[in-house]
C-alpha positions as CSV (number, residue, x, y, z in Angstrom):
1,X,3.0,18.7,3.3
2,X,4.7,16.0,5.6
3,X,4.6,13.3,2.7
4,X,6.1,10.8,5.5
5,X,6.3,8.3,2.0
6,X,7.9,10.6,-0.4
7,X,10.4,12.9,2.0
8,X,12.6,9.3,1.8
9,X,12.8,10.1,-1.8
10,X,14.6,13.2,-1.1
11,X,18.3,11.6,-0.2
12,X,22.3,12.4,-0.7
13,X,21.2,16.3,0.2
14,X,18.8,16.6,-2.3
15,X,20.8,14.7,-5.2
16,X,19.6,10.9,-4.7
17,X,15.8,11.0,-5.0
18,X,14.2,7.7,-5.3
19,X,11.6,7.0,-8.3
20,X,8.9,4.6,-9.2
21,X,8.2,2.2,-12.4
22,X,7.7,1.1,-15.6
23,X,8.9,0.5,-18.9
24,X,9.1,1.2,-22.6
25,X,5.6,2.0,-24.0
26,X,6.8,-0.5,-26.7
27,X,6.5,-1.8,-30.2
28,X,3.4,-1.3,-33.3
29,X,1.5,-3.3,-31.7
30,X,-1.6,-1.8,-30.2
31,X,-2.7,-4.3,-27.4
32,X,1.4,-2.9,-26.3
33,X,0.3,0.4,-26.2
34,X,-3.0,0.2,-24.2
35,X,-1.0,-1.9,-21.9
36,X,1.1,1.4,-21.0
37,X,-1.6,3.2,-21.1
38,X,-2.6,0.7,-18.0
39,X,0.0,0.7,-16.3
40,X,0.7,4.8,-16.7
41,X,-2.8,4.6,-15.0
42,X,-2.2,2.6,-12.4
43,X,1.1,5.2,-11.3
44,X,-0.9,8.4,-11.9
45,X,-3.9,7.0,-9.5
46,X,-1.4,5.8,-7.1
47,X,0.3,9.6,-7.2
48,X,-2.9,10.8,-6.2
49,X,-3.7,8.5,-3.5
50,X,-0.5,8.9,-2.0
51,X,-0.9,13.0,-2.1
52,X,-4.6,12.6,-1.0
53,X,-3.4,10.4,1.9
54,X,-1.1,12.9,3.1
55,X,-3.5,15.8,2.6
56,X,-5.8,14.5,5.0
57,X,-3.3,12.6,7.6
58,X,-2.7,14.5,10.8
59,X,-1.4,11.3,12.7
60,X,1.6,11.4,14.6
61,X,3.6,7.7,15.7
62,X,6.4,6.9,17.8
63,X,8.2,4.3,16.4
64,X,11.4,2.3,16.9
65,X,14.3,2.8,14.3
66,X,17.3,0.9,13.5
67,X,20.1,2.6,11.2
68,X,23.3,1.1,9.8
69,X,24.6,4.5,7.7
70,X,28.5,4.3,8.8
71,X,27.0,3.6,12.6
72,X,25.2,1.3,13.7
73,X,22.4,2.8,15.9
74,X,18.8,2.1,17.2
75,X,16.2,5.3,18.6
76,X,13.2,5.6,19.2
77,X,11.2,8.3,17.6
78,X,8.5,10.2,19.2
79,X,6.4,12.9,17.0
80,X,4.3,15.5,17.8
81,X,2.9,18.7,15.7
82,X,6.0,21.2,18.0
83,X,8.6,18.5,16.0
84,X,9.9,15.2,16.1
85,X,12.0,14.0,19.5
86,X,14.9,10.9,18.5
87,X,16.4,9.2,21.7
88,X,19.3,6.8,21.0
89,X,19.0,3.8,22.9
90,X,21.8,1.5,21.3
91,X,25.0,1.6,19.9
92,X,26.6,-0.7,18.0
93,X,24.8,-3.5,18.9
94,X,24.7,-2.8,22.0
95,X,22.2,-1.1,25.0
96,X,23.9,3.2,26.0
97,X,25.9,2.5,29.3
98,X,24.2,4.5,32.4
99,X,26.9,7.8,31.3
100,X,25.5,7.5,27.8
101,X,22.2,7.3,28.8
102,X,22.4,10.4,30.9
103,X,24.6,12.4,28.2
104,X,21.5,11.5,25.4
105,X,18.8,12.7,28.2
106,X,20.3,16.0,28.1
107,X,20.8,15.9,24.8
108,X,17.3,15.3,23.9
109,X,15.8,17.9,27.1
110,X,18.3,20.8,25.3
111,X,16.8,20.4,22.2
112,X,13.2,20.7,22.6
113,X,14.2,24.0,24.6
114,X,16.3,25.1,22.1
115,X,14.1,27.5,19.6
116,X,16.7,27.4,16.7
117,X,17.1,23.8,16.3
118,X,13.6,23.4,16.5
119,X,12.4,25.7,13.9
120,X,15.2,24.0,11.4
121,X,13.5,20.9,12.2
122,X,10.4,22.2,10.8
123,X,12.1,23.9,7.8
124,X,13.8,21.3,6.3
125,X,10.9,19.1,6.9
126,X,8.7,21.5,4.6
127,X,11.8,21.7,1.8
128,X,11.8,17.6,2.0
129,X,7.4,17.5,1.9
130,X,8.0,20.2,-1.3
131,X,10.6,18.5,-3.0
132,X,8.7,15.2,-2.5
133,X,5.3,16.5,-3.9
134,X,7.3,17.6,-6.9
135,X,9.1,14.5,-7.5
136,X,6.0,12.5,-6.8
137,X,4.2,14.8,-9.6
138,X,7.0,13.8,-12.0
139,X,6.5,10.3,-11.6
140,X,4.0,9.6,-14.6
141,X,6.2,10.9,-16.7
142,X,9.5,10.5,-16.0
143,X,9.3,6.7,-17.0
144,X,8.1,4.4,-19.3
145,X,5.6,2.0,-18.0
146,X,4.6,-1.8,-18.0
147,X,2.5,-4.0,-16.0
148,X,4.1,-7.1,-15.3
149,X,1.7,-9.0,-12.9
150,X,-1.2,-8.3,-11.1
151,X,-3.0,-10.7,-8.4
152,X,-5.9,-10.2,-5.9
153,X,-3.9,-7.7,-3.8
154,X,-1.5,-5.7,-6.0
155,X,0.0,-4.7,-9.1
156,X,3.9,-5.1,-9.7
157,X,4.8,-2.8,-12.7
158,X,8.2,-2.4,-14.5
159,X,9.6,1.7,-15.1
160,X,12.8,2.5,-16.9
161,X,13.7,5.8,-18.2
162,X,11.6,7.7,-20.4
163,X,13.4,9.1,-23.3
164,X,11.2,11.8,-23.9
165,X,10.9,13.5,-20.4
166,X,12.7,16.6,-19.9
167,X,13.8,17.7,-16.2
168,X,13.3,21.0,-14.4
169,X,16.1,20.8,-12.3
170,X,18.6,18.7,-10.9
171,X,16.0,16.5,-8.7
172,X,14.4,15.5,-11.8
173,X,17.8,14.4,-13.6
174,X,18.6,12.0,-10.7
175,X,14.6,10.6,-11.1
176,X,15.1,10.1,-14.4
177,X,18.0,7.6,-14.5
178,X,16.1,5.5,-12.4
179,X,15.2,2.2,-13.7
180,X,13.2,-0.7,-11.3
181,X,10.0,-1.9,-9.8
182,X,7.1,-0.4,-8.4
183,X,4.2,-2.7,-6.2
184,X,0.9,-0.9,-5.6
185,X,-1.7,-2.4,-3.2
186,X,-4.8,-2.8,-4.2
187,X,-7.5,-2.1,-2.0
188,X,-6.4,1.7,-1.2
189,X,-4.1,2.4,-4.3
190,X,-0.7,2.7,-1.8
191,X,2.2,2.2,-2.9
192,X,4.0,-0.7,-1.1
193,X,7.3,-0.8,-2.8
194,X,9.3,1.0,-4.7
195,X,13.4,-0.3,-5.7
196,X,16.0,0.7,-8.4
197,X,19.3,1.8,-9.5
198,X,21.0,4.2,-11.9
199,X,21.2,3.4,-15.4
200,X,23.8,5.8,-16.0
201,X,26.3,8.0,-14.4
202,X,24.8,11.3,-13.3
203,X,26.8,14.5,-14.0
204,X,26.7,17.7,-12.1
205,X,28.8,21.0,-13.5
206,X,29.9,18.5,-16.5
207,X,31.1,16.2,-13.5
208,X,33.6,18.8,-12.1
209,X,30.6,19.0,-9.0
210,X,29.6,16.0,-8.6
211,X,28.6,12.7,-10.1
212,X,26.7,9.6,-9.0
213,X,28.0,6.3,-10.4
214,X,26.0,4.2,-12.5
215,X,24.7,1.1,-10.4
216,X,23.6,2.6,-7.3
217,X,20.8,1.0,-6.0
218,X,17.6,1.8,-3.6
219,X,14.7,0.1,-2.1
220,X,12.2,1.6,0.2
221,X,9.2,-0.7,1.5
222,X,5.8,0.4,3.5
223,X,3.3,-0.8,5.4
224,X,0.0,-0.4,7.1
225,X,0.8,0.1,10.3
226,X,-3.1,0.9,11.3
227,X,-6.1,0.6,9.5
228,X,-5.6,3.2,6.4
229,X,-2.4,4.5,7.9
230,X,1.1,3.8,6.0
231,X,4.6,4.5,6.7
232,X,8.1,3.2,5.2
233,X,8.8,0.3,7.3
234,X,12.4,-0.2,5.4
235,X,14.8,2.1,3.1
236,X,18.0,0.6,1.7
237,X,20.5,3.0,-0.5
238,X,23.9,2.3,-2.0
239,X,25.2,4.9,-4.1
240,X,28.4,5.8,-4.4
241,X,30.6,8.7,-6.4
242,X,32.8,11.9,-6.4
243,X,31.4,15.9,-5.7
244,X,33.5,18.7,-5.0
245,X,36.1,18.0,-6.9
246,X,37.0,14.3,-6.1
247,X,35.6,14.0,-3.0
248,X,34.0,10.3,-2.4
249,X,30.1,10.9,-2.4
250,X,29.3,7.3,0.0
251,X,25.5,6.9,0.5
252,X,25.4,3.4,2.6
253,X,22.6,3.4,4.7
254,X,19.8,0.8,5.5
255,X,17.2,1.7,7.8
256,X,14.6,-0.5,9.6
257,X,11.6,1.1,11.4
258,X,9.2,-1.2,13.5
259,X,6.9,-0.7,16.9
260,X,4.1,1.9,15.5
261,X,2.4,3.6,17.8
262,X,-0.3,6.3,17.5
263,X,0.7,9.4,19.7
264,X,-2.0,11.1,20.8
265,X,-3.2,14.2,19.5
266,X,-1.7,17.6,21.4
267,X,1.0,15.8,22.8
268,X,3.6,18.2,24.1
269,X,7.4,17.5,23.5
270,X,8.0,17.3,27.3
271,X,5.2,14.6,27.2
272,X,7.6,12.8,23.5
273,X,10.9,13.2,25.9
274,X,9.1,10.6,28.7
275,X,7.5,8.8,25.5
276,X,11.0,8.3,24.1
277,X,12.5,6.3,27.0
278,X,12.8,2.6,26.2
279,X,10.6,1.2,29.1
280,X,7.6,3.6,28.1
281,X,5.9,1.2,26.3
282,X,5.7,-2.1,28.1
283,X,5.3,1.0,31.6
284,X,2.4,2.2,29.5
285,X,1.1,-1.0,28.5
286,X,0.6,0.7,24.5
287,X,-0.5,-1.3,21.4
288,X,2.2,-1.8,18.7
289,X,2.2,-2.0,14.9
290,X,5.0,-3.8,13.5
């Protein structure tokens, strides 16, 4: 599975995975009690829309997408079913000069010819679409739940840790420090946002590894970009720390993505290198989703 949502919880190398909601099933009192059991609900229906959704989407987009994580770039993102094609396109601010230009066109034509780079493409895109499904599976669980308002179009709910979960693996550790908000539209049961940070320090190897300072923060938002079709429209994560011994773990990265566009289906990745150019769009006169 591509889980196009979920794969952004899958950060820092597989150490910073994003969660989702709620809060402390709380006190005796029963009308307490049902309310978790609401808002538990609520998650474990959106978990399923979210794996049903990805089940059943075969779309492909190109997309424009702006990324501060030490550079400040923008590219514009072409997919197809052969793998994804990313054309840089600004730098800093500021447009590639004619040499750049040229130096990322042959950048770009070498790698959809080149076999190896394309197959790890596709490989670490299954790992992340695995590791999502998992995490996303954990979600009920891993927190303690509460609704705290609900209008016309969505559900915002609360999540903190849940003292009782107990983590397979080092992916579920992370998830289960989280503390924040989750928002869930309505009409299709997506989720819309999702935002936290660490309520603790996380160790790894009794910290000699790693570890992930209490603090760190995320926020990742989504959209409809199409009738029935969502994708993360923004993802903001601050985390800092030490792994390896003392080396500075710095996770600074926030990451805008506007433009949708449907590519259509059996699109080659010669066809995604021309797609990928900056004038395509206003040359080809396509529709965007922003």
């Amino acid at each position: 599975m591509s889980l196009r949502f979920s794969s952004r919880l899958v950060l820092l190398g597989g150490l910073l995975l994003a969660g989702l909601l709620p809060l402390r099933a709380g006190g005796a009192n029963g009308a307490k009690k049902d309310g978790a059991r609401d808002a538990k609900e609520i998650v474990r229906t959106a978990m399923q829309a979210e794996l049903d959704a990805d089940k059943n989407d075969h779309t492909r987009w190109r997309y424009r997408d702006g990324k501060k994580d030490g550079i400040d770039t923008v590219s514009i993102v072409v997919e197809t079913k052969d793998g994804s094609v990313r054309r840089v396109i600004m730098r800093n601010g500021q447009p590639l000069s004619e040499a750049e230009a040229r130096a990322e066109d042959e950048r770009v034509r070498r790698f959809i010819h080149d076999s190896d780079k394309l197959a790890k493409q596709r490989r670490d895109g299954a790992q992340d679409g695995k590791n999502a499904e998992e995490l996303l599976r954990m979600l009920p669980e891993a927190f303690t739940w509460k609704l705290v308002s609900e209008d016309e179009q969505k559900y915002t709910l609360h999540f903190d840790p849940n003292p009782n979960f107990s983590p397979p693996d080092m992916k579920g550790r992370v998830l289960g420090t989280m503390a924040g908000t989750l928002v869930v539209s309505k009409p299709e049961n997506r989720i819309e946002t999702i935002s936290g940070k660490l309520t603790q320090d996380v160790t790894i190897g009794w910290g000699l590894l790693g570890r992930l300072h209490e603090g760190g923060t995320f926020r990742v938002e989504r959209r409809q970009v199409a009738p029935g079709f969502w994708q993360i429209v923004e993802t903001h994560v601050h985390i800092e720390g030490k792994a390896l011994f003392f080396k500075t773990i710095g996770e600074q990265q926030d990451e805008v993505q506007t433009e949708f566009t449907q590519v259509p289906e059996g699109t080659t990745l010669e066809q995604a290198v021309e797609m990928s150019k900056p004038t395509y769009g206003a040359a080809a006169g396509n529709g965007t989703h922003k």
